[in-house]
Backbone as CSV, one residue per row, in Angstrom:
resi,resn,N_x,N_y,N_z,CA_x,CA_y,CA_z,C_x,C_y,C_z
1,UNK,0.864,-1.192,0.000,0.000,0.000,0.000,0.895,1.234,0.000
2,UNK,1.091,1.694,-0.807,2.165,3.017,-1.567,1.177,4.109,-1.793
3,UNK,2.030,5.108,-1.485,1.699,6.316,-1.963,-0.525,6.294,-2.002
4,UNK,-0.359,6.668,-1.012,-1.417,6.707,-0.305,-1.988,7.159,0.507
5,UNK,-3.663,7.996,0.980,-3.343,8.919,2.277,-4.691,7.857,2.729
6,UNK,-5.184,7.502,4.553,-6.511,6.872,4.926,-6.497,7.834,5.924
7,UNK,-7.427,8.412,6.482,-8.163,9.404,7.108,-8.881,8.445,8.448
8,UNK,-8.601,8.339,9.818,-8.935,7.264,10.900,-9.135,8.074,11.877
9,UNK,-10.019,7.403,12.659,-10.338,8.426,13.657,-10.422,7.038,15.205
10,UNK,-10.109,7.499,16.185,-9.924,6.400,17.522,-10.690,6.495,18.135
11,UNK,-12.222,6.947,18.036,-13.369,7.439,18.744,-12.858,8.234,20.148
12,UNK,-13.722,8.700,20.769,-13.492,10.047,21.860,-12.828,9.289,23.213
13,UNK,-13.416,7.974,23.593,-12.406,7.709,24.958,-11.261,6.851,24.495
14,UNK,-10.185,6.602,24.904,-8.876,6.325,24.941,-9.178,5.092,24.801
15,UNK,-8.633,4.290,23.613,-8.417,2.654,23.821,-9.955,1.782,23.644
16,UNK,-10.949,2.311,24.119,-12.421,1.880,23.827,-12.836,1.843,22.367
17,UNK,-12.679,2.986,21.530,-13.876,3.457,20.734,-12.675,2.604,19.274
18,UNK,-11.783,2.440,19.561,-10.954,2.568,18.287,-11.111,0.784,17.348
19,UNK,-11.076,0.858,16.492,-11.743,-0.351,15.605,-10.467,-1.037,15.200
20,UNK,-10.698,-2.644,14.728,-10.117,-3.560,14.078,-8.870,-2.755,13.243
21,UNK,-10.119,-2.471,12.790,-9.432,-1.474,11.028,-8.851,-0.403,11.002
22,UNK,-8.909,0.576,11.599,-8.071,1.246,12.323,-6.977,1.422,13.004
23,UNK,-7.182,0.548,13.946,-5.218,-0.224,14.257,-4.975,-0.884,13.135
24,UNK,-5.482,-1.367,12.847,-4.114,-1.914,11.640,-3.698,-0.981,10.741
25,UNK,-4.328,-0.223,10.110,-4.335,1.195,8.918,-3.164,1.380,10.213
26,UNK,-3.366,1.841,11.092,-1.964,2.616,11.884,-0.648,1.866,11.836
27,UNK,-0.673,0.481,12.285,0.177,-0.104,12.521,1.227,-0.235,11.049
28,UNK,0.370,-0.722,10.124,0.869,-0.800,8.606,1.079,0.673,7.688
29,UNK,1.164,1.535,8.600,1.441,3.183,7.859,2.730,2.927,7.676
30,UNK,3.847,4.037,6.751,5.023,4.115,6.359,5.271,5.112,7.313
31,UNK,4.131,6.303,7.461,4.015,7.467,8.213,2.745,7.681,8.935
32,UNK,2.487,7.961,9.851,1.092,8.153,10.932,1.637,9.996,11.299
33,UNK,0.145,10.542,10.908,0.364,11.516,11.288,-0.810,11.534,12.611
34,UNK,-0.969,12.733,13.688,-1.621,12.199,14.819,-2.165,13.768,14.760
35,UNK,-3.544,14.031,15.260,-4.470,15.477,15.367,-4.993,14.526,16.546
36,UNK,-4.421,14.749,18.101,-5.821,14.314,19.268,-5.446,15.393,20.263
37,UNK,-6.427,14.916,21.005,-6.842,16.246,22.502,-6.357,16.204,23.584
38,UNK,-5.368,15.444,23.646,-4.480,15.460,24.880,-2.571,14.851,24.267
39,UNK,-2.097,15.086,25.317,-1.000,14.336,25.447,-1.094,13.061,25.583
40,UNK,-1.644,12.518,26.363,-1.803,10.931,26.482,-2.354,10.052,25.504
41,UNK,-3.298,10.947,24.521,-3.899,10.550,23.481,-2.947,9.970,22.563
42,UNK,-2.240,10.828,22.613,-0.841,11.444,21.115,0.123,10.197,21.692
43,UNK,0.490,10.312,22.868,1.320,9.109,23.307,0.827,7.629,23.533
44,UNK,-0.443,6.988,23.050,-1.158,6.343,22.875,-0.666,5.867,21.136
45,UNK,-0.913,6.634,20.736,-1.173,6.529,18.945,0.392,6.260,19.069
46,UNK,1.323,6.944,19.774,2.818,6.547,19.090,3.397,5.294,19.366
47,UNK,2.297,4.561,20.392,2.779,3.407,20.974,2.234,1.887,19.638
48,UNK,1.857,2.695,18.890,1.250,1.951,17.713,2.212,1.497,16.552
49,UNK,3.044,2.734,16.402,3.847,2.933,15.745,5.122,3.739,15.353
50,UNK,6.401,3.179,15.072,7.329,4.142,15.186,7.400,5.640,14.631
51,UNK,6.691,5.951,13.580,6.856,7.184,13.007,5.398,7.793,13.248
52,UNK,5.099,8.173,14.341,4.029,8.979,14.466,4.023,10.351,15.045
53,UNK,4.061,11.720,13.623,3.930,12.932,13.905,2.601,14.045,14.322
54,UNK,3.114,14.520,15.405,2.114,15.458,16.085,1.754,16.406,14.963
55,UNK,0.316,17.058,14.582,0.135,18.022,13.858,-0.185,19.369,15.188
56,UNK,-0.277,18.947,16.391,-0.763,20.149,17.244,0.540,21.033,17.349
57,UNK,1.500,21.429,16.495,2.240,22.357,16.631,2.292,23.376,15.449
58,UNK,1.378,23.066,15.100,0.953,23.930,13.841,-0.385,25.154,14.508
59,UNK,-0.502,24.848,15.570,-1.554,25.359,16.184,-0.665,26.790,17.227
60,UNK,-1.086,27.923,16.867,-0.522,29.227,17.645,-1.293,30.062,18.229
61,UNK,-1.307,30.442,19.230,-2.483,31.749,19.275,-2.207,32.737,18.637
62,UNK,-3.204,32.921,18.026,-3.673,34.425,17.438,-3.247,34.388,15.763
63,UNK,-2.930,32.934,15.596,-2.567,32.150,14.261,-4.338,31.929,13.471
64,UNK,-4.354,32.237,12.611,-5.610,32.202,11.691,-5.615,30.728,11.528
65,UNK,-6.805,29.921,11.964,-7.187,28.650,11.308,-6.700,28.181,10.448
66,UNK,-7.201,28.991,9.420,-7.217,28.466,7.862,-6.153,28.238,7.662
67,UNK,-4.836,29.195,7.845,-3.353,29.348,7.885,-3.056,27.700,8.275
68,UNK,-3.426,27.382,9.301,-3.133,26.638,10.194,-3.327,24.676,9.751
69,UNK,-4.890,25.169,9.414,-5.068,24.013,8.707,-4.544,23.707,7.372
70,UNK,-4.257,24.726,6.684,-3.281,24.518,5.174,-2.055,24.183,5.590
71,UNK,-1.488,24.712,6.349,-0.039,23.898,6.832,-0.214,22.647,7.249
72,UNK,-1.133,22.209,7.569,-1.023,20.634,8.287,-1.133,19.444,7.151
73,UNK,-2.312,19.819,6.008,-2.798,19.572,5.051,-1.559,19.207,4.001
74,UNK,-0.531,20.296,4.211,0.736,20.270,3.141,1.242,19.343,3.832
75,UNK,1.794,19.176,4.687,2.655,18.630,5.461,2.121,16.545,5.634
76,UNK,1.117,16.604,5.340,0.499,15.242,5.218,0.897,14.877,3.547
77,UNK,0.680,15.720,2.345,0.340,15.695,1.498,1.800,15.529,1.062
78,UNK,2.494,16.176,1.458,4.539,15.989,1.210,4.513,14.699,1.340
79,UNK,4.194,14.210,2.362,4.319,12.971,2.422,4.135,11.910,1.690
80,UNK,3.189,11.684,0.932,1.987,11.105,0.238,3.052,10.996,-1.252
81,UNK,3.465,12.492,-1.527,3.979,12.525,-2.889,5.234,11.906,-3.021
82,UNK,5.557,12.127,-1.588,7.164,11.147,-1.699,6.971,9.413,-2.315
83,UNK,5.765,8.987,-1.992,5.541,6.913,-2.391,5.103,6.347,-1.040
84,UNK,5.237,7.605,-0.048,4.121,6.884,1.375,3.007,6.395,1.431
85,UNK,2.793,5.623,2.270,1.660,5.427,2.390,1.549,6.000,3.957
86,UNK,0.355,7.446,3.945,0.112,7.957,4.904,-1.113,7.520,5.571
87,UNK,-1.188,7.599,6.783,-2.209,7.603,7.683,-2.452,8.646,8.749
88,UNK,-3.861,9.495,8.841,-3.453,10.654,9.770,-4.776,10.045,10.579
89,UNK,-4.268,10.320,12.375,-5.280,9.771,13.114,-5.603,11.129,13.553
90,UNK,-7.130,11.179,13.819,-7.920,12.425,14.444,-8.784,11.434,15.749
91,UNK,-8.397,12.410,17.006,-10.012,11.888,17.848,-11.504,11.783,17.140
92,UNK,-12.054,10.905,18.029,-13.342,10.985,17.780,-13.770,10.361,16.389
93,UNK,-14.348,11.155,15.380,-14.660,10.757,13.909,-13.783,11.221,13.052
94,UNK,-13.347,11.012,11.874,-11.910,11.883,11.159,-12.481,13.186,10.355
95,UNK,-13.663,12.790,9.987,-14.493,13.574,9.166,-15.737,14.695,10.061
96,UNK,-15.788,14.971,11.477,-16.564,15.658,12.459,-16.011,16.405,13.045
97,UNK,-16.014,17.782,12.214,-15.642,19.352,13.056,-13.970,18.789,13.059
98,UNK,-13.395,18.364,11.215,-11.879,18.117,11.382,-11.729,18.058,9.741
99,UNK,-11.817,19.657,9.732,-11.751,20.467,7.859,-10.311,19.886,7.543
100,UNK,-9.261,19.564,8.269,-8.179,18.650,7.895,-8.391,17.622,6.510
101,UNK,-8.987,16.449,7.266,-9.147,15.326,6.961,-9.617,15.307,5.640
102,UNK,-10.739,16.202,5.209,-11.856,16.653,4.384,-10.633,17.270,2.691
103,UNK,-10.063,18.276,3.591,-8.848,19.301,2.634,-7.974,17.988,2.138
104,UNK,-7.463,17.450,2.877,-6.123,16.417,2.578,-6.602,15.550,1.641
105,UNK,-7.870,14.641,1.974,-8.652,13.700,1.175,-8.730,14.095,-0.284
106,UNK,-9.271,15.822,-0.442,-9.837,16.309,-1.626,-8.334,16.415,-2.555
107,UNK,-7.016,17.088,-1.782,-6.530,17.245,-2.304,-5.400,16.068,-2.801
108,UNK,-5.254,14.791,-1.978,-4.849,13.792,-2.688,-5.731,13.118,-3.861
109,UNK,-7.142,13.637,-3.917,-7.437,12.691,-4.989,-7.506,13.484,-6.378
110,UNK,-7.513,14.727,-5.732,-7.015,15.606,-7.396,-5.479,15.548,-7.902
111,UNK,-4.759,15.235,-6.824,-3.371,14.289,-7.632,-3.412,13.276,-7.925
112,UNK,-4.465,12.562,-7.763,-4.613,11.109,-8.022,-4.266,9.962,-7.267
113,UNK,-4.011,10.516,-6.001,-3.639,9.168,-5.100,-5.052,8.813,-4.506
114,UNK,-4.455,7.434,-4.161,-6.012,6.972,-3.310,-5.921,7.584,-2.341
115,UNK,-7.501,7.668,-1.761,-7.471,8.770,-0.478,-8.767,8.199,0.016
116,UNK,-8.958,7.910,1.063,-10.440,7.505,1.414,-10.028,8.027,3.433
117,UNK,-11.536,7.530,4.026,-11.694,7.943,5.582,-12.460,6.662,5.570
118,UNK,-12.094,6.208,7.164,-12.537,5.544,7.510,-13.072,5.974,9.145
119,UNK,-14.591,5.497,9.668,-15.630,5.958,10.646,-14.881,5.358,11.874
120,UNK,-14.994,6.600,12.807,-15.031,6.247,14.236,-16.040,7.077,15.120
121,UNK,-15.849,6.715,15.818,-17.224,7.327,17.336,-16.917,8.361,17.691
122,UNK,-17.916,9.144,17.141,-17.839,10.549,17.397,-18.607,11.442,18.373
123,UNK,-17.814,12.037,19.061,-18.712,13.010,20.196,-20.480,13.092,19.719
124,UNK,-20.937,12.934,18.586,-22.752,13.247,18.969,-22.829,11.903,19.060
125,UNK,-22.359,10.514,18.326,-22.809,9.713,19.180,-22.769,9.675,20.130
126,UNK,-21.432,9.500,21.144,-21.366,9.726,22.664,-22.505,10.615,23.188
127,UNK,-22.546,11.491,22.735,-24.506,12.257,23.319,-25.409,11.674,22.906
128,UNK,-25.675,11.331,22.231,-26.901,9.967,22.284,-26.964,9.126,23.433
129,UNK,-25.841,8.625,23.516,-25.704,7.614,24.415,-25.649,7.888,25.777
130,UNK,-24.829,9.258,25.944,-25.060,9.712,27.616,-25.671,10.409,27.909
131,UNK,-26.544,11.102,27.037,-27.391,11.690,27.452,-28.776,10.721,27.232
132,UNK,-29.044,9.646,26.694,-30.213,9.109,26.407,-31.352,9.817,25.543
133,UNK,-30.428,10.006,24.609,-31.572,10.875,23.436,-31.746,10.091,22.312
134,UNK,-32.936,9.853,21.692,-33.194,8.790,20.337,-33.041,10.362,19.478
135,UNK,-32.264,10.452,18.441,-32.789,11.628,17.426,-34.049,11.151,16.707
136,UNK,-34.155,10.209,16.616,-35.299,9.538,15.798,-36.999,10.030,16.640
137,UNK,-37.312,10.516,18.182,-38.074,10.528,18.704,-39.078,11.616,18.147
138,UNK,-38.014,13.181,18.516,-38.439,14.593,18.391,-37.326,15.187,17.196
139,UNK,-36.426,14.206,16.736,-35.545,14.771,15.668,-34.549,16.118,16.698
140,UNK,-33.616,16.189,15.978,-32.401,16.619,16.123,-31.725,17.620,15.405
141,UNK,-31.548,19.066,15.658,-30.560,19.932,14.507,-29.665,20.569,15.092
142,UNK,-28.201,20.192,14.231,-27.091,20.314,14.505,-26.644,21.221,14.107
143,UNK,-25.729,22.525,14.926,-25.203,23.333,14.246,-24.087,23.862,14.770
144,UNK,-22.682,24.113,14.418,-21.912,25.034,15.293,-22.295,26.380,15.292
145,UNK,-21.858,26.733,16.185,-22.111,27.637,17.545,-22.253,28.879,16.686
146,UNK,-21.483,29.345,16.095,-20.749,30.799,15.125,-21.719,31.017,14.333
147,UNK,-21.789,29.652,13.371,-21.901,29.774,12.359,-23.858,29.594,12.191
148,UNK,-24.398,29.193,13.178,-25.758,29.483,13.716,-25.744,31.302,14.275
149,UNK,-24.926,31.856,14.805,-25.350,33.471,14.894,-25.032,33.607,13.594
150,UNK,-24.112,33.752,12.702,-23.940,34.195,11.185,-24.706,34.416,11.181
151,UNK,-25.612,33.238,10.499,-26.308,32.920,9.646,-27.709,32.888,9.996
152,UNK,-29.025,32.906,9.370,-30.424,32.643,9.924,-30.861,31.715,9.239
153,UNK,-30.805,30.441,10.812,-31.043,29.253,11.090,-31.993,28.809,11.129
154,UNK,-32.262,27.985,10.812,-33.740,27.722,11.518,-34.050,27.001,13.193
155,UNK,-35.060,27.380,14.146,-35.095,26.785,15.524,-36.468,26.025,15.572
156,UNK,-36.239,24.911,15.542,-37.536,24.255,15.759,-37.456,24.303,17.555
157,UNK,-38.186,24.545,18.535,-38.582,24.407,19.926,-38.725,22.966,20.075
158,UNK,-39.349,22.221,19.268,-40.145,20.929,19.718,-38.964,19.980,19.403
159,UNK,-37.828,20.162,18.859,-36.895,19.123,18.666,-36.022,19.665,19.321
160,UNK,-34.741,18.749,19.457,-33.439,19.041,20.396,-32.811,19.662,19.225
161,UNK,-31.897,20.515,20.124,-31.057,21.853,19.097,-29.514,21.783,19.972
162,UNK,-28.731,21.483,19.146,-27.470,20.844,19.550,-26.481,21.718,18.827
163,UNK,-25.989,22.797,19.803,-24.484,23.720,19.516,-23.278,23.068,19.692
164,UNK,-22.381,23.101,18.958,-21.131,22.647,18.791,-20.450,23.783,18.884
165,UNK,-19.035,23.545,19.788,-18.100,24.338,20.176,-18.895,25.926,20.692
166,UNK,-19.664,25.849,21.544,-19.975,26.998,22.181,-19.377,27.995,22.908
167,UNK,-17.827,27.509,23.149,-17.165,28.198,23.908,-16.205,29.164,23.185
168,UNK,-16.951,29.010,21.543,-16.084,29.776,20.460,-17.078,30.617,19.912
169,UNK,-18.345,30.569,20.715,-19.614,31.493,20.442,-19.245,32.956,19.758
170,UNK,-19.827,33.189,18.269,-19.218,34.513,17.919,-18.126,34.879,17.392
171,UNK,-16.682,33.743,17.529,-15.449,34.102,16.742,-16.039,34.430,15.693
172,UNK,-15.175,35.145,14.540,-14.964,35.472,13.751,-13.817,35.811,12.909
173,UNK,-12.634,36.049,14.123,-11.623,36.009,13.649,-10.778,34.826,12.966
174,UNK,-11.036,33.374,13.821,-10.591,32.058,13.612,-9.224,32.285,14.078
175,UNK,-8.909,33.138,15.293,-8.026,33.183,15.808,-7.850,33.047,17.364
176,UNK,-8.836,32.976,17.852,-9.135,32.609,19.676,-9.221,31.563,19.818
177,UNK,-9.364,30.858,20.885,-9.798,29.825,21.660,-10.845,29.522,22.244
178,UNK,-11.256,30.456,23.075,-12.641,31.094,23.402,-13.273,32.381,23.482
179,UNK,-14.349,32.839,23.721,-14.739,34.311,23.466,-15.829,34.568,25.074
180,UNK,-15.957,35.527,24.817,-15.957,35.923,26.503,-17.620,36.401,26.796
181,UNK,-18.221,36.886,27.745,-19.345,36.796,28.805,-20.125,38.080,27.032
182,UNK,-19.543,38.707,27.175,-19.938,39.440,25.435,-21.117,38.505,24.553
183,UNK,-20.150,37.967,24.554,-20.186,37.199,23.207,-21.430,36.251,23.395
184,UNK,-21.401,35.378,24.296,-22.426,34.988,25.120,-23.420,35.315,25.323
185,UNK,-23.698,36.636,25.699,-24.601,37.419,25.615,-25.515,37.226,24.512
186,UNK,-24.393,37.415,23.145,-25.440,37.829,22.407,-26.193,35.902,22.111
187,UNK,-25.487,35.440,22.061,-25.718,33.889,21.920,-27.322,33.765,22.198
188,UNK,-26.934,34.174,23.823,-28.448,33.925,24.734,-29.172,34.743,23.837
189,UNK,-29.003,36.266,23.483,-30.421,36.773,23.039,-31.109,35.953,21.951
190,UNK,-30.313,35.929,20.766,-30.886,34.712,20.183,-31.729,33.578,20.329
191,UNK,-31.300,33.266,21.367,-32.009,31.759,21.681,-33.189,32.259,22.381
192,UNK,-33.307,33.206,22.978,-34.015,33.684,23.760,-35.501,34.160,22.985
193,UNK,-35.202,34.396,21.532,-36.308,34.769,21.100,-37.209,33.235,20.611
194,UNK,-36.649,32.306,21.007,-37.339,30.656,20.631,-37.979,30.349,21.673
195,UNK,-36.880,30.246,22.830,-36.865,29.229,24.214,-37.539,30.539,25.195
196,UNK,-37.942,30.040,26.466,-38.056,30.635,27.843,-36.382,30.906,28.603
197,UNK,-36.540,31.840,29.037,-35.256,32.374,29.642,-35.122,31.106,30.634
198,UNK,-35.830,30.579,31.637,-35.547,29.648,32.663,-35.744,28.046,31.802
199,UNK,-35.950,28.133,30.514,-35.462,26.797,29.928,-34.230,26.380,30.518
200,UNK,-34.148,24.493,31.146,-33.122,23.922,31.042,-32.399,23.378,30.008
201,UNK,-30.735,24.088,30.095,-30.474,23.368,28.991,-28.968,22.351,29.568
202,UNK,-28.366,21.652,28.701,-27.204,20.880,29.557,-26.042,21.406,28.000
203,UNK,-24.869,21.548,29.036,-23.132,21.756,28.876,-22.837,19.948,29.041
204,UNK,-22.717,19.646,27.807,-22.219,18.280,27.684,-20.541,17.959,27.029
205,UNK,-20.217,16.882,27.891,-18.758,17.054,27.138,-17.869,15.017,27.355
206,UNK,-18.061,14.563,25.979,-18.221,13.075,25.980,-15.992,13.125,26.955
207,UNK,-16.667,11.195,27.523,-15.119,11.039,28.303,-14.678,11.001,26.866
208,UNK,-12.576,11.558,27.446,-11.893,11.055,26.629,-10.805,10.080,27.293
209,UNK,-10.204,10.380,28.230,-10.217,9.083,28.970,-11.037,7.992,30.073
210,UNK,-10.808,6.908,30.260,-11.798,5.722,30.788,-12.338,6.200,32.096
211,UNK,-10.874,7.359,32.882,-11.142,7.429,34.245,-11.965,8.728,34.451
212,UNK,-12.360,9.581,33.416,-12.889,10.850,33.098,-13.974,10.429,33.526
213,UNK,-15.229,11.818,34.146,-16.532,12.328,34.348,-17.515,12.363,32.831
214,UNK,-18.312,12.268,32.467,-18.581,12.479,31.312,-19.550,13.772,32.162
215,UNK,-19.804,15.214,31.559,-20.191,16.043,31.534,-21.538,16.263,31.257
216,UNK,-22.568,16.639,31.688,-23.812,16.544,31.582,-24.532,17.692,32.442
217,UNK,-23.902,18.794,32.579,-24.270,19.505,33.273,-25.798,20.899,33.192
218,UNK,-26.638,20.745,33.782,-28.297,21.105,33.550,-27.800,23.164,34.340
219,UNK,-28.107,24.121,33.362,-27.867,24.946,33.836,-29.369,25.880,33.482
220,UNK,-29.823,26.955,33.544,-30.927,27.691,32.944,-30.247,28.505,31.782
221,UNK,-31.008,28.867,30.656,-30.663,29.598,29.536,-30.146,30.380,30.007
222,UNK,-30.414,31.441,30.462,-29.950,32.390,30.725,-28.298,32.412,31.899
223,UNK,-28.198,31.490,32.466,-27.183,31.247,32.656,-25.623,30.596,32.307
224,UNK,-26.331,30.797,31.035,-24.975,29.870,29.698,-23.877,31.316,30.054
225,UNK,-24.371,32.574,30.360,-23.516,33.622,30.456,-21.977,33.582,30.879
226,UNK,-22.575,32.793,31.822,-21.145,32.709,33.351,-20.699,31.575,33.466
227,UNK,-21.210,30.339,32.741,-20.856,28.953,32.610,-19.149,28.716,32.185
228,UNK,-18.913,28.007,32.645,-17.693,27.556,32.524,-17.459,26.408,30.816
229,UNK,-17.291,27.097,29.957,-17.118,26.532,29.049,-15.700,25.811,28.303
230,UNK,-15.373,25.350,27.469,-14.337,24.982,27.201,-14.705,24.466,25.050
231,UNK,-13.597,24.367,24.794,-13.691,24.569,23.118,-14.278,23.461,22.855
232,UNK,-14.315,22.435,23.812,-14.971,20.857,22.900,-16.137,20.947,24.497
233,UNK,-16.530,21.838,24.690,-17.974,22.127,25.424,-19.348,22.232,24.081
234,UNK,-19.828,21.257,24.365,-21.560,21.607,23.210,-22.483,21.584,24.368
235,UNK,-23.042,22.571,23.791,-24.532,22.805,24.458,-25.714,22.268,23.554
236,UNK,-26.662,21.387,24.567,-27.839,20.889,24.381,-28.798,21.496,24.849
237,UNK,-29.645,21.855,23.644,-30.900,22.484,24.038,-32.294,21.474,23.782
238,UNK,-32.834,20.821,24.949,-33.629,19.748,24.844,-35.152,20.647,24.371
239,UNK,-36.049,19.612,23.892,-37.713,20.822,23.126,-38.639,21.576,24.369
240,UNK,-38.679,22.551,24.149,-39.206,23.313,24.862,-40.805,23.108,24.492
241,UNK,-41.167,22.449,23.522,-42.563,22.748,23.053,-42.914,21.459,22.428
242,UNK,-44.024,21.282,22.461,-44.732,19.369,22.429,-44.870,20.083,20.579
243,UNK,-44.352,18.335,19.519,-44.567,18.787,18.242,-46.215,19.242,18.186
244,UNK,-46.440,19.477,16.871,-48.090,20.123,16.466,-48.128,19.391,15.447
245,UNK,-49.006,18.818,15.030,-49.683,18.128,13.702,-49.779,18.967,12.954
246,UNK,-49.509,18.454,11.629,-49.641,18.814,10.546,-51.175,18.462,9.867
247,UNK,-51.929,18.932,9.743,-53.348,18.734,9.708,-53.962,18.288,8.947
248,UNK,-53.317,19.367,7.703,-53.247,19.541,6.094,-52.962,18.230,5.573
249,UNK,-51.635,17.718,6.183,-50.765,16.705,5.451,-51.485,15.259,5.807
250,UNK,-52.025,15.446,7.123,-52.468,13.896,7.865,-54.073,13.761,7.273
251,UNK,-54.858,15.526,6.810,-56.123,14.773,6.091,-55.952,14.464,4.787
252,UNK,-54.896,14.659,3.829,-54.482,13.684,2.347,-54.134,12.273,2.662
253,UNK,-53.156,12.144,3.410,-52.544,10.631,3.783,-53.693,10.522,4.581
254,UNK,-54.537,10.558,4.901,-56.362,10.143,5.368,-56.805,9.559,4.474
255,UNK,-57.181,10.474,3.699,-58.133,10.222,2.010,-56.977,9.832,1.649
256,UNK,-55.809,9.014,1.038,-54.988,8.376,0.550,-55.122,7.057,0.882
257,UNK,-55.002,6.710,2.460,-55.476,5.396,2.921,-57.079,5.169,2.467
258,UNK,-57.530,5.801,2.447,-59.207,5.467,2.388,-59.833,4.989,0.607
259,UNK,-58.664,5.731,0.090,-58.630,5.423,-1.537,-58.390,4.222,-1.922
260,UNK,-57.070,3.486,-1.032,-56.563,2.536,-1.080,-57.419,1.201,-0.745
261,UNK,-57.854,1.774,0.097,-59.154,0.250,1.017,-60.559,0.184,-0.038
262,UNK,-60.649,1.285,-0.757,-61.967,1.361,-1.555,-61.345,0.508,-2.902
263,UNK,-59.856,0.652,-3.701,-59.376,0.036,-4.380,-59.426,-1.198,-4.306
264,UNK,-58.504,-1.587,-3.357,-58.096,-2.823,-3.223,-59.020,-4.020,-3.024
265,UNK,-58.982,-5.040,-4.184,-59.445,-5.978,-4.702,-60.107,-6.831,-3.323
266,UNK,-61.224,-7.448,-3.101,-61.612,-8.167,-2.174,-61.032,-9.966,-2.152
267,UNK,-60.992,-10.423,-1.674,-60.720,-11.612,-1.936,-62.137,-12.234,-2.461
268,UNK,-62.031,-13.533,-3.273,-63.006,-14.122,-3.725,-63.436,-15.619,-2.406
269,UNK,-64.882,-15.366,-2.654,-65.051,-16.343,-1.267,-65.421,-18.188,-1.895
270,UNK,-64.748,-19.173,-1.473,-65.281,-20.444,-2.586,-66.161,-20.545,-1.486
271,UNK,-67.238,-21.575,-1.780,-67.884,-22.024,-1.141,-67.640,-23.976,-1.271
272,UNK,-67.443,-24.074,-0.086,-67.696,-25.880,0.268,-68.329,-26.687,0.747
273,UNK,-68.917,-27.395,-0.064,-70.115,-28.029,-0.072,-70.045,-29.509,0.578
């Protein structure tokens, strides 16, 4: 396997989440490059294999993202062109809130190398699971944090509304870490015109190691202000409001079923004599 890039991810807790296929893609790399959230993580992945490089030093304050992520992107991609066969491990999923994986992929396959990702367990599963939410119940919409003030979102009340990286509420620069009681502010007004100010909502934050708390913490809207947040902090906003029928839609699929039963052929009855 030459000249090659696979995109792997070790799901969010240490040693648990990480697959068959995955260790081996690591073990059988020429080169392992490593994007995780701790030190122990990073020293985990190197115990896999001899050549495994950190990309978290590409990371500076007050260093522009984009900057940031194009350097990492090259630096995988050097690789690749030399006759490697690369492998870059990301926490969690390789492809979830990790524009890396996504850039590197696109841009090995417009040189023509193989390039594919392969799935791991990613922080919203882990909220499914610790928080005990079916998305399938009241449905589910996902959005990071920013890019929901940008933009005009849509808020359904009656389904769960799930912020990613809240503790980056408002960047714009793509140069902070976090943004401050401000910024927040305006977050809440927003939400505020959907939800009740004393809506509960929960600061969730999946383990990444075995011996970790998993985070689940129930605060009031209006108190996201002063909350103690952190960059891989998401806020869950559970439905404030029971769904409503669609009225319109349920009296066609009415008269649709009723069309159907007037159609459909009777069976023929024999008689036995």
């Amino acid at each position: 396997m030459k000249a090659s890039l696979i995109c792997v991810g070790t799901g969010m807790t240490l040693g648990a989440h990480i697959s068959p296929i995955t260790k081996s893609y690591i073990e059988q790399a020429d080169v392992v490059f490593s994007l995780m959230s701790t030190g122990i993580t990073e020293r985990w992945v190197e115990e896999m294999h001899a050549d495994v490089r950190s990309l978290q030093a590409f990371y500076q304050e007050g260093k522009n993202r984009h900057i940031t992520y194009n350097e990492m992107v090259e630096a995988i991609l050097t690789e690749v062109r030399l006759g490697k066969s690369v492998v870059t491990v990301f926490y969690g999923h390789p492809g979830v809130f990790a524009c890396v994986s996504h850039k590197a992929i696109a841009q090995a396959k417009l040189e023509h190398y193989p390039a594919h990702m392969e799935a791991g367990i990613s922080a919203e599963d882990c909220l499914y699971a610790d928080l005990t939410i079916d998305p399938g119940k009241t449905g589910c919409i996902h959005y990071e944090t920013s890019q929901f003030m940008f933009y005009h979102r849509t808020i359904d009340p009656a389904a769960h509304l799930i912020l990613w990286q809240v503790g980056l509420a408002g960047d714009k620069s793509l140069t902070k870490f976090a943004t401050g009681k401000a910024y927040r502010q305006v977050l809440v007004d927003l939400l505020l015109t959907s939800y009740p100010g004393d809506h509960h909502v929960i600061l969730y934050q999946a383990k990444v190691l075995p011996i970790d708390t998993m985070r689940a913490e129930k605060i009031r809207l209006t108190d996201l202000v002063k909350a103690e947040l952190f960059m891989h902090t998401t806020l869950v906003i559970p439905p404030s409001e029971k769904m409503r029928p669609n009225q319109a839609i349920l009296n066609k699929l009415a008269a649709l079923d009723k069309q159907e039963q007037q159609t459909k052929p009777r069976p023929k009855l024999t008689l036995v004599l």
